[in-house]
matplotlib code that plots the C-alpha trace (Angstrom):
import matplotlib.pyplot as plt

x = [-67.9, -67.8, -67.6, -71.2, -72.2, -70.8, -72.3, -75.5, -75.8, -74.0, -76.7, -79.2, -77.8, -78.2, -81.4, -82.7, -81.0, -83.0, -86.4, -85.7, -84.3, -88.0, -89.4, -87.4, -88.5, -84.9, -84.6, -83.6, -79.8, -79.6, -81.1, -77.9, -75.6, -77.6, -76.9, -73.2, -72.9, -75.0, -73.1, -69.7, -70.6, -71.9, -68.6, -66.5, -69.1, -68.2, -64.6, -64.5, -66.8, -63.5, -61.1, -62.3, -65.2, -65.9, -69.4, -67.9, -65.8, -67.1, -70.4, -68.0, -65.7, -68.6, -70.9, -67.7, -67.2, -71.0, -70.6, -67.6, -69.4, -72.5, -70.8, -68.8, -71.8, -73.9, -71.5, -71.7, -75.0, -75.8, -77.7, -78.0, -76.1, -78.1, -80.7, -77.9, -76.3, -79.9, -80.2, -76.3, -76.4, -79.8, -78.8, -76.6, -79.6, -79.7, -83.7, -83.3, -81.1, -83.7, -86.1, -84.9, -84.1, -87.1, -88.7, -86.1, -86.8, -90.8, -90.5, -87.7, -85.2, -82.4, -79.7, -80.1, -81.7, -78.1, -76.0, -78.6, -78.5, -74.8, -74.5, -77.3, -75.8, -71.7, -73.6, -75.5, -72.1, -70.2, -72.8, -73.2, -70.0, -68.7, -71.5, -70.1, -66.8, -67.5, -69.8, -68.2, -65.0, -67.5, -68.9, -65.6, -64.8, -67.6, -67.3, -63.6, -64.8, -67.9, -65.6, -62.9, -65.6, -67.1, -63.6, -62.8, -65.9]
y = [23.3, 20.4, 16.4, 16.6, 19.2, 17.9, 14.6, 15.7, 18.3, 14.9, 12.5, 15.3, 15.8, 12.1, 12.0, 14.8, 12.9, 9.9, 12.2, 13.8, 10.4, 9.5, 12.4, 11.7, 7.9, 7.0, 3.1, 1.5, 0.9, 4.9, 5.6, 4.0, 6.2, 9.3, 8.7, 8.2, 11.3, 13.1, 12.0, 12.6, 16.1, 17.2, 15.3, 17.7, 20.8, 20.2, 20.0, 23.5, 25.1, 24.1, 25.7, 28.5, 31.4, 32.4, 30.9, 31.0, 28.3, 26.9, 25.7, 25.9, 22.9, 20.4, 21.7, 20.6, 17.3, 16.7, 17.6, 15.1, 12.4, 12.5, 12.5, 9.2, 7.4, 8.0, 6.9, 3.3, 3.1, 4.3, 6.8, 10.8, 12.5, 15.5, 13.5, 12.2, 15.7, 16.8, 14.4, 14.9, 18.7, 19.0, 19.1, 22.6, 24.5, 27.8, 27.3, 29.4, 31.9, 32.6, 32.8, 34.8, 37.4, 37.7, 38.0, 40.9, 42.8, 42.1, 43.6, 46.7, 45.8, 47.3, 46.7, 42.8, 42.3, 43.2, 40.8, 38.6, 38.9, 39.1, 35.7, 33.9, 35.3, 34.1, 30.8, 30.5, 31.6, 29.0, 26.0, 27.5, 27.8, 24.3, 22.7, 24.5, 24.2, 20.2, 20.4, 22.3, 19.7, 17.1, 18.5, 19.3, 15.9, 14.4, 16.6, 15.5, 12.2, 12.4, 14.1, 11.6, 8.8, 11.0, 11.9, 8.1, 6.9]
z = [-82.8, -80.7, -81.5, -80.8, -82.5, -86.1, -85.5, -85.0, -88.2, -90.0, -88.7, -90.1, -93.0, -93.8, -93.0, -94.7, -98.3, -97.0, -97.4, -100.4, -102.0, -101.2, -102.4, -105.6, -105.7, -105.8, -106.5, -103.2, -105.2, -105.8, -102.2, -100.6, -102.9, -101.7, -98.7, -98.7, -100.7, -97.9, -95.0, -97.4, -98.0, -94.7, -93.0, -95.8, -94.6, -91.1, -91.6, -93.7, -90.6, -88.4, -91.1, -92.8, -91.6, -95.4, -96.1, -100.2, -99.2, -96.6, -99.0, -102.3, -101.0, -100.4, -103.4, -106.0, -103.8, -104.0, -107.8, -108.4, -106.5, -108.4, -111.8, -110.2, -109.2, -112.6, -114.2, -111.7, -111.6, -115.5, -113.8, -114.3, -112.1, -111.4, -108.9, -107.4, -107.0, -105.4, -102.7, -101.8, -101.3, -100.1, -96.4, -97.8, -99.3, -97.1, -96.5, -92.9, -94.2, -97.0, -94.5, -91.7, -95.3, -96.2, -92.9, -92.2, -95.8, -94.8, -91.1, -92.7, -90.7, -92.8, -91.1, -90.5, -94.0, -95.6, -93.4, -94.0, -97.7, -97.8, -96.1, -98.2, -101.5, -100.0, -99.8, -102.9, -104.7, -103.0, -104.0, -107.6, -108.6, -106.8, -109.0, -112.1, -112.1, -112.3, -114.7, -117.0, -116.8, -117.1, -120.0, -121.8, -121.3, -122.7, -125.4, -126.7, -125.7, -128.3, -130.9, -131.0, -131.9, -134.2, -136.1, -136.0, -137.9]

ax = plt.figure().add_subplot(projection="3d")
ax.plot(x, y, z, "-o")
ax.set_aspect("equal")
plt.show()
């Protein structure tokens, strides 16, 4: 992949968190974050394409970046984190792999159906588990967090 190339699925990446920030109705404030976090994680997407050919990781890397930045920014903005998380990874969300699957199962195309599949599920893996692994260190911080005050009172 060229210099061109990565600036062009970058640029489109943050455009795409523009549109679903406005299909969100993000507050203008939260709009701007989105949009970081988009180009952020499509600059950290573009950067695993040049190091790695496993889709896991290639999709895992930015999905527990996108994750991490989202818990950041709620946390500035006293905002939830998982609209935030949304618009970030949007521009990640295999919608032409799905696609061209289904079209393959549809038209019994055996053959291209399974690499297809096989790709799409190596991606959906990789984005699941990124978003998990935060979360569940988010949540098992929050946890002590809320059972410390509650063992102080």
């Amino acid at each position: 992949m060229d210099f061109k190339q990565a600036l062009i699925i970058i640029i489109s990446g943050m455009i795409g968190t523009l549109g679903f920030s406005y299909v969100f109705q993000s507050p203008k404030r939260r709009t701007l974050i989105n949009i970081l976090g988009g180009l952020l994680v499509c600059t950290i997407y573009v950067v695993c394409i040049q190091l790695t050919e496993m889709n896991f990781f290639i999709y895992f890397f930015p999905a527990l970046f996108a994750t991490v930045y989202a818990e950041i920014m709620a946390r500035v903005v006293k905002a939830p984190a998982t609209p935030i998380l949304a618009c970030s990874i949007i521009s990640l969300v295999p919608g032409g792999k799905l696609y061209y699957t289904t079209y393959y199962f549809v038209m019994g195309e055996d053959a291209l159906f399974d690499a297809t599949m096989q790709e799409l599920l190596d991606i959906a893996l990789g984005l699941a588990v990124g978003i998990i692994c935060v979360t569940i260190i988010v949540h098992e911080i929050n946890r002590h967090k809320f059972k410390q005050i509650i063992d102080v009172e």
